[in-house]
Each structure stands twice: as C-alpha cells, then as structure tokens.
C-alpha positions in Angstrom: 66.1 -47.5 301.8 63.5 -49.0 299.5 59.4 -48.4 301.2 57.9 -51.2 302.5 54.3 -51.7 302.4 54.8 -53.4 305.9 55.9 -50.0 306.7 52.2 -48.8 306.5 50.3 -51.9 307.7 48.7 -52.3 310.7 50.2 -54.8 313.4 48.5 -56.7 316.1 50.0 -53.7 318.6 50.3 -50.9 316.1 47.4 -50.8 315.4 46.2 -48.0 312.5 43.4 -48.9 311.6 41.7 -48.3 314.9 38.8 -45.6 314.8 40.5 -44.0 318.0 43.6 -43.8 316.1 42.1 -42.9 313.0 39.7 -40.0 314.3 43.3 -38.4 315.7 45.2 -38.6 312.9 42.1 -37.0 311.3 40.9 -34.3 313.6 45.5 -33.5 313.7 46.1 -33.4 310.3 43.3 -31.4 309.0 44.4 -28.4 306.9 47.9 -29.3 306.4 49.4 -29.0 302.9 51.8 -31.7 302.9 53.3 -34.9 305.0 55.8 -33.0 306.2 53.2 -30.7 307.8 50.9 -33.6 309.2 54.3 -35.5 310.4 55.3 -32.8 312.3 52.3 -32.5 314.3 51.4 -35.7 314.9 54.7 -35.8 316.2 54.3 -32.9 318.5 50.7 -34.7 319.9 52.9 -37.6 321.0 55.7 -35.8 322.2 54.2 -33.3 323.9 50.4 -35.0 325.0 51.6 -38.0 326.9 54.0 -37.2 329.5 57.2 -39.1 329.8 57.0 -42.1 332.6 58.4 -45.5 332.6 55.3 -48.4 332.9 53.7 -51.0 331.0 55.2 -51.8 327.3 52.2 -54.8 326.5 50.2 -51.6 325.3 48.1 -51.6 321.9 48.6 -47.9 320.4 45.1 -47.3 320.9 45.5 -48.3 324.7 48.0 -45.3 325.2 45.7 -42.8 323.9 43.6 -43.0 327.2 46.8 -43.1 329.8 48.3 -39.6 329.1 51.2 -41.3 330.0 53.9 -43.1 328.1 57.2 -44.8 327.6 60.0 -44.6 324.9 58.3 -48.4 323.5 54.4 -47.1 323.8 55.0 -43.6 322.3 57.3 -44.6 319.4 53.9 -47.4 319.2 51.7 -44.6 319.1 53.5 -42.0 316.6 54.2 -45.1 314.3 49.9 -46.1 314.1 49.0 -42.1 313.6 51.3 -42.0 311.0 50.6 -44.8 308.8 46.4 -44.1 309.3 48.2 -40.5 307.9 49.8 -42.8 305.0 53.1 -41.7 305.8 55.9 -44.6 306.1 57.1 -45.4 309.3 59.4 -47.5 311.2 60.6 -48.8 314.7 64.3 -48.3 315.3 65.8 -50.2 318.5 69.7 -49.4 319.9 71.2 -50.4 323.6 71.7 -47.9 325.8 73.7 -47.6 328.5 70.5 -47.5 330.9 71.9 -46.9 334.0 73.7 -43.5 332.5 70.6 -42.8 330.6 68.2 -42.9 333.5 70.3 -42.4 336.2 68.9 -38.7 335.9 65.3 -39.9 336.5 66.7 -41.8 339.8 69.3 -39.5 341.9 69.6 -41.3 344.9 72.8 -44.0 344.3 70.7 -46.6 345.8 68.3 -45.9 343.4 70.1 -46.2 340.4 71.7 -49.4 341.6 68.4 -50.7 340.3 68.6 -49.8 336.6 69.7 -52.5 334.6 73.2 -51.7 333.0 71.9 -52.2 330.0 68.4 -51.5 328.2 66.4 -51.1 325.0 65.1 -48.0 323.6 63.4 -47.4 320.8 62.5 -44.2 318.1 61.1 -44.7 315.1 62.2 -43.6 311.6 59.6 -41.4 309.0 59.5 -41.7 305.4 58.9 -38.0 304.0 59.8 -36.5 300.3 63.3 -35.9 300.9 63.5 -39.2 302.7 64.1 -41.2 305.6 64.0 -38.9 309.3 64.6 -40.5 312.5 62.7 -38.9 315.1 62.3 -39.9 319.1 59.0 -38.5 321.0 60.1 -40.1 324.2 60.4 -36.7 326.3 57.6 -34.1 327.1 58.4 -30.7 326.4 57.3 -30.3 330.4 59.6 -32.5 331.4 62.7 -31.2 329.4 62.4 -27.6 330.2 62.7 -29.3 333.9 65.8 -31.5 332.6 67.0 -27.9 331.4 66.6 -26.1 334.6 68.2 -28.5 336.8 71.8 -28.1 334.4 71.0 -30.4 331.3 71.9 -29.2 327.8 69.8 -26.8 326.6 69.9 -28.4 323.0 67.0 -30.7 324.5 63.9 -28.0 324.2 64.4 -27.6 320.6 61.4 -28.6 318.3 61.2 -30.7 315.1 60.5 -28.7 312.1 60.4 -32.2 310.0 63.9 -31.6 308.5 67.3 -33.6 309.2 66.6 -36.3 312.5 65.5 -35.1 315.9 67.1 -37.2 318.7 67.6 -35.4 322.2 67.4 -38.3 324.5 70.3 -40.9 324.0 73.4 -39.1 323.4 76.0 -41.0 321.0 78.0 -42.3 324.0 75.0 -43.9 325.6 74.5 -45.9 322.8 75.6 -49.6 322.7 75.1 -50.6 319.5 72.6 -50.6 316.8 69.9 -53.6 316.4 68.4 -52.7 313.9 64.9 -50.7 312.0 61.5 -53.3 312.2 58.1 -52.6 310.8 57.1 -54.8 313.2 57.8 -55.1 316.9 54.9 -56.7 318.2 57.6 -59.8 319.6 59.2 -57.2 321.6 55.8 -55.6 323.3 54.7 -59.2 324.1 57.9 -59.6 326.2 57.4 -59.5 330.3 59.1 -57.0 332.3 61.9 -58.0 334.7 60.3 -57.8 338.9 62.1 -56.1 341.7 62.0 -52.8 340.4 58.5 -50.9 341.9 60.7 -48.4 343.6 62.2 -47.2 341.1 59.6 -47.0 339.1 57.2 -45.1 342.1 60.1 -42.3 342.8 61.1 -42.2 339.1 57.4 -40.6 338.9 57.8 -38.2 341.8 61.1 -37.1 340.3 59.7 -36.8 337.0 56.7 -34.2 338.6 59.7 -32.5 340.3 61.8 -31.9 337.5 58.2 -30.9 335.4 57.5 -28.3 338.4 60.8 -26.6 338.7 60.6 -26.0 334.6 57.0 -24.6 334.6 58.7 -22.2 337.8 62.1 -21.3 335.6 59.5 -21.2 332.2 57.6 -18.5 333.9 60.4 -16.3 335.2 61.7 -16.3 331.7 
C-alpha cells in the first residue's frame, strides 16, 4: 500500500499536533534508535496505560490522555495521534464483529448479554514501519488479560508486540463479520451518537472488568 500523507495529518479528533500529545510521544520515544523501537512503545503506553472499559467514543485523542480509561475507538484514536507526532504512518482499520460473542465475556449474566447488540464495530489501526504495513489492536490492558487468562481464556492473549508480523488478540477470525475497510480519517464515525438503553451493561461491564483484573494480579503473584 502506497503512504499517504493523510496518514500523518492531524484530524479534527486525532489530533497530533496537540502539545499533550506531542510532550508524550516525546518524553516515550526518547533514546530509541529506530521506528520500530518508538512504535513499539508507544504502543505498550496505550495498551497497557489506559485500562480497557467500554464509554464515550466523541473523545479528541488528547481527551483520553486524562481518563486512564479507554475503548477499542478512543485507544486505536490515541495510538494513531502519538504515532504520527512520532512521524510514523498510521491508519484506522474498522471490521464487524460478532459483539454479542465478543463481549459476552465482559457481561456473564444471560440477561446481561441480551443487551449487546448482535452486531458492532471495532476498530485497530494499522502502522507503517521499514518492512511495511503492521496491524496492531491496543484495545486490552495487559491487567485485564492476565484476568481473561486466569478465568480459562487462551493464553496466546498476554503475549507482547515486539513490532514484527501483526498483533491482534482481541477478535478472533470467527468473530469477525466482514471487513470495512482502512481510513486515515474517522472523525464521521467519533461524531456518531451512541444507541440508549444500555447503562447496565455498561455499570457491571466495569465491575466485571475490576474482577477479572483482581483475580489476574492474585494468579500473577502466585506464579
């Protein structure tokens, strides 16, 4: 795939060429030799500094560095602005999921996951390094995975990204729809309003997410 400028341009939600977002890149990036290097952990920031949790999308990057907190949308938002203040290339990505399958494992309760759409969105984004295009999701917390883990979840999951081949351990193949397709630009979809009726979900999604992050730091220790 031919490089874009778009794919290192600021956008009116991605935005780059904040200071906040700048002064990270900056302050995470310092010393490395290469993009690979600096990719890699800007990569681990997001991934591993703003816990997984489902919430607002309509989020400038520079918005989510304050929360902690993030969603597949706001992340892959974030990761996208540090890298391109970095100069590297990136992208959005954006598949349908089977969301009820998907996070069904962040609901339990049946009459919980009768509440989850059938259907959803998720996005990852895609990197530009020397050897090419990598796509890479920071959606889950390493916290949170080690949790996923413990509970019976494949064990692939708590590997890291060493900014070689593609790192996606959150959709499997099966969960995924279909393809829409890799933006520069997704500022249309942040701008969208979330559907109502779903506050419950969203409150115990959060508690189960804390439990799941609890019973990894217990089985983390033991080992």
């Amino acid at each position: 795939m031919r490089i874009k400028s778009a794919s290192l341009k600021k956008t009116i939600f991605c935005d780059c060429d904040n200071s906040k977002i700048i002064d990270i890149a900056l302050k995470l990036t310092q010393g490395c030799v290469d993009e690979k290097e600096k990719a890699v952990r800007l990569f681990d920031y997001v991934k591993n500094s703003y816990k997984y949790s489902f919430g607002p999308w309509d989020l400038l990057a520079s918005q989510t560095i304050g929360l902690g907190v993030g969603m597949c949308t706001t992340k892959a938002n974030l990761l996208v602005a540090l890298l391109r203040a970095s100069g590297i290339p990136a992208n959005f990505k954006i598949i349908r999921i089977k969301a009820r399958e998907v996070f069904g494992k962040f609901a339990v309760f049946n009459f919980l996951k009768k509440k989850i759409s059938e259907e959803s969105i998720h996005i990852y984004i895609s990197v530009y390094l020397k050897d090419g295009w990598h796509d890479i999701d920071p959606s889950l917390d390493k916290s949170l995975i080690r949790g996923l883990v413990a509970v019976g979840y494949d064990k692939s999951m708590i590997s890291d990204w060493n900014g070689e081949g593609n790192y996606l351990n959150f959709i499997e193949p099966r969960q995924t729809i279909s393809f829409i397709g890799e933006f520069e630009n997704i500022d249309d979809y942040h701008k969208k309003k979330r559907k109502t009726a779903r506050n419950l979900f969203l409150f115990m999604s959060r508690i189960i997410m804390c439990f799941y992050r609890i019973v990894g730091k217990i089985n983390f220790i033991k080992e």
